[in-house]
C-alpha positions in Angstrom: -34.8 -28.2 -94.1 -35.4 -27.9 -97.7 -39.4 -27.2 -96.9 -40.7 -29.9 -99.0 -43.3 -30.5 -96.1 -44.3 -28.6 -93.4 -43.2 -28.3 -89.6 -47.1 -29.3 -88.9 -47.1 -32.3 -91.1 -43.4 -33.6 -89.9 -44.3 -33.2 -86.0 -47.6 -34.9 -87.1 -45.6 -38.3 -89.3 -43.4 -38.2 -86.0 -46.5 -38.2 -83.3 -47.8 -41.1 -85.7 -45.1 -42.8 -85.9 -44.0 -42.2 -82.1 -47.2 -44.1 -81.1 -47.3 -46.5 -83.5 -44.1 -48.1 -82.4 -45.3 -47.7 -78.4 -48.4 -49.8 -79.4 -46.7 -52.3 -81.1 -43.8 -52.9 -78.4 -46.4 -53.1 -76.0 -48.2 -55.6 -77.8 -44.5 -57.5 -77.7 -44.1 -56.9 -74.2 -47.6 -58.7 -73.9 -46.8 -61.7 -76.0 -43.1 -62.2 -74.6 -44.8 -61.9 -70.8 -47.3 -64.7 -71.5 -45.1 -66.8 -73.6 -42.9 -67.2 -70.5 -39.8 -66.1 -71.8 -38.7 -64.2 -68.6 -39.2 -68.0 -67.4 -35.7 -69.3 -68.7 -32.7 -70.1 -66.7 -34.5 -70.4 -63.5 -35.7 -66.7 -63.8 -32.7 -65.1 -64.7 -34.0 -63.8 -68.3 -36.4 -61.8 -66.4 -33.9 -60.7 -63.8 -31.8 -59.6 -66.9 -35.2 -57.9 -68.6 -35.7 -55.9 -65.3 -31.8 -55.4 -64.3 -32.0 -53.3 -68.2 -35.0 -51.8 -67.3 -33.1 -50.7 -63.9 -30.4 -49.0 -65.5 -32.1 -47.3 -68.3 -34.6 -45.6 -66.1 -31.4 -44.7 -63.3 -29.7 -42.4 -66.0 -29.4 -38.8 -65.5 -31.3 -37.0 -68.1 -27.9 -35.5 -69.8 -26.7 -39.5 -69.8 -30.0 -40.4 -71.0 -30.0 -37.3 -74.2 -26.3 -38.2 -74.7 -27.1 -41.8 -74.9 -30.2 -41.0 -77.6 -27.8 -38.7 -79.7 -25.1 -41.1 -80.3 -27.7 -44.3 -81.1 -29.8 -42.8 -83.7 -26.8 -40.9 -85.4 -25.6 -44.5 -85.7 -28.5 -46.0 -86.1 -29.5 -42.9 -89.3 -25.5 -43.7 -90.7 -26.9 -47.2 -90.6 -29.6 -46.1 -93.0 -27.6 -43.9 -94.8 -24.8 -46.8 -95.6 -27.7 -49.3 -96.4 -28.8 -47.1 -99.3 -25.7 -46.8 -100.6 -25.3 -50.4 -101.2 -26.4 -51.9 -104.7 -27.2 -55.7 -103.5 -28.7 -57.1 -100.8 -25.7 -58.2 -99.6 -24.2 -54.5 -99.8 -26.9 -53.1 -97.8 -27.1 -55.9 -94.8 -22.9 -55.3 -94.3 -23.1 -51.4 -94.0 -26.0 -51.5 -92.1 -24.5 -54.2 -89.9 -21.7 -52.1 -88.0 -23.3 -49.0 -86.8 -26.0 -50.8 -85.8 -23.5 -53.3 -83.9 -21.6 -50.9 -82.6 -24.9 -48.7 -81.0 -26.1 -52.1 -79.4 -22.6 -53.2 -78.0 -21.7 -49.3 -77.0 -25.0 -49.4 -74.6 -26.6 -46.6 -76.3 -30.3 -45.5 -76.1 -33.2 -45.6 -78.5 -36.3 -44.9 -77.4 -38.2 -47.2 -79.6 -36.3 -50.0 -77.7 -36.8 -48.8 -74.0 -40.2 -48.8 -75.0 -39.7 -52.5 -74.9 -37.6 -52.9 -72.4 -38.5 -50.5 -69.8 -42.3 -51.7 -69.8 -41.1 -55.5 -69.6 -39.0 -54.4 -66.6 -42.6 -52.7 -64.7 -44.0 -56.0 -65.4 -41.4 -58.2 -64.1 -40.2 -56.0 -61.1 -42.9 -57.6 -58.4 -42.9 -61.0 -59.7 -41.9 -62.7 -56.9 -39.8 -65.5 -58.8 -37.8 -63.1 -60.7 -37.1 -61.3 -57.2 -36.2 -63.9 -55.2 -33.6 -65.2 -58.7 -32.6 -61.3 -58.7 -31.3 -61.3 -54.8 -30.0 -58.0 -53.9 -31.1 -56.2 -56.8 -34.3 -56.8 -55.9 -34.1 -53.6 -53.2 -32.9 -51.3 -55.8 -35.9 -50.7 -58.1 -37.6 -47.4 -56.5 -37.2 -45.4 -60.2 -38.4 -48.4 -62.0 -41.8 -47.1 -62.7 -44.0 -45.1 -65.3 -42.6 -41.8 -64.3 -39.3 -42.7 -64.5 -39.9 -44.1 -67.7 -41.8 -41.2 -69.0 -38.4 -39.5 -67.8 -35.8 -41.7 -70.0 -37.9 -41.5 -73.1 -38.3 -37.9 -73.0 -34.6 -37.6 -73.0 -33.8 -40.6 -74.9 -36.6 -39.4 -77.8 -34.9 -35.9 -77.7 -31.6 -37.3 -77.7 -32.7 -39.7 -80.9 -34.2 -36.5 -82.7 -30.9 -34.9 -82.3 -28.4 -37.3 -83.1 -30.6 -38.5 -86.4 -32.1 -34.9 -87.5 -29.5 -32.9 -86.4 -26.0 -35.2 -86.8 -26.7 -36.7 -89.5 -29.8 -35.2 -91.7 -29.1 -31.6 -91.1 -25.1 -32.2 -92.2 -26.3 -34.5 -95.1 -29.0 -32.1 -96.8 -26.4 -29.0 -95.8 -23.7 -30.9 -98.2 -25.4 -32.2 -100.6 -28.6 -30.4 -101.1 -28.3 -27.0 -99.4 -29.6 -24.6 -101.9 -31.1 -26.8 -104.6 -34.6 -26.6 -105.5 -37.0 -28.9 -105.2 -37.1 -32.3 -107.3 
């Protein structure tokens, strides 16, 4: 907003960044899967890991952009609060509630689904993990890539509004609108 960079190199930090944090929660998604988490409780962690994976790619797109806006504006006010703080201590407690209240609230961020919706594609045909799931088993028809391609594009959106928009745009148009450049 205040043009210290361009729209080029932002999109560019934000494709970087974007792919960046898919590569490295797939590379978790590979080392959870073959540590045998999804193993515990007879199966049920991995009935869990694909029940989430079930409901996040099941949202409506609106749900899904709704969802994204109302994380990353907590999870940006997070940010926000954290620098405010002088000590560590400062920091970790005004970070702690927005980010408490995003997880608890069932919000959506896609740098998680990118977790948790690929650890649900992996899980969904394991036959242990179906036959722990029982009925849910028969409901899985939109867990799969393009329904995941689906959720982040709304989720991502979503995230890009509620951080850029909610909370960066009305910071930098209260506090910095119309000042020059450091």
């Amino acid at each position: 907003a205040g043009r210290h960079i361009s729209l080029w190199k932002l999109l560019r930090n934000w494709g970087l960044v974007y792919v960046g944090n898919l590569l490295g929660a797939l590379s978790v998604v590979v080392m959870v899967y073959y540590a045998g988490w999804w193993e515990q409780d007879g199966h049920q962690v991995g009935v869990s890991a694909v029940a989430i994976a079930n409901g996040k790619v099941n949202l409506s797109f609106e749900a899904a952009l709704m969802r994204g806006i109302l994380a990353n504006a907590l999870v940006c006010l997070a940010v926000w609060l954290a620098a405010s703080g002088w000590s560590l201590i400062d920091k970790a407690l005004a970070a702690m509630f927005p980010v408490t209240a995003f997880v608890a609230a069932g919000f959506e961020h896609s740098i998680a689904n990118m977790y948790f919706i690929p650890m649900g594609l992996l899980l969904k045909d394991n036959p242990d993990v179906l036959q722990a799931a029982g009925p849910l088993s028969g409901e899985l028809s939109r867990l799969t890539l393009p329904w995941m391609a689906h959720n982040l594009a709304a989720v991502t959106l979503g995230n890009i509004l509620g951080g850029g928009v909610l909370v960066g745009m009305v910071y930098w148009f209260i506090y910095l609108r119309g000042k020059g450049r450091p």
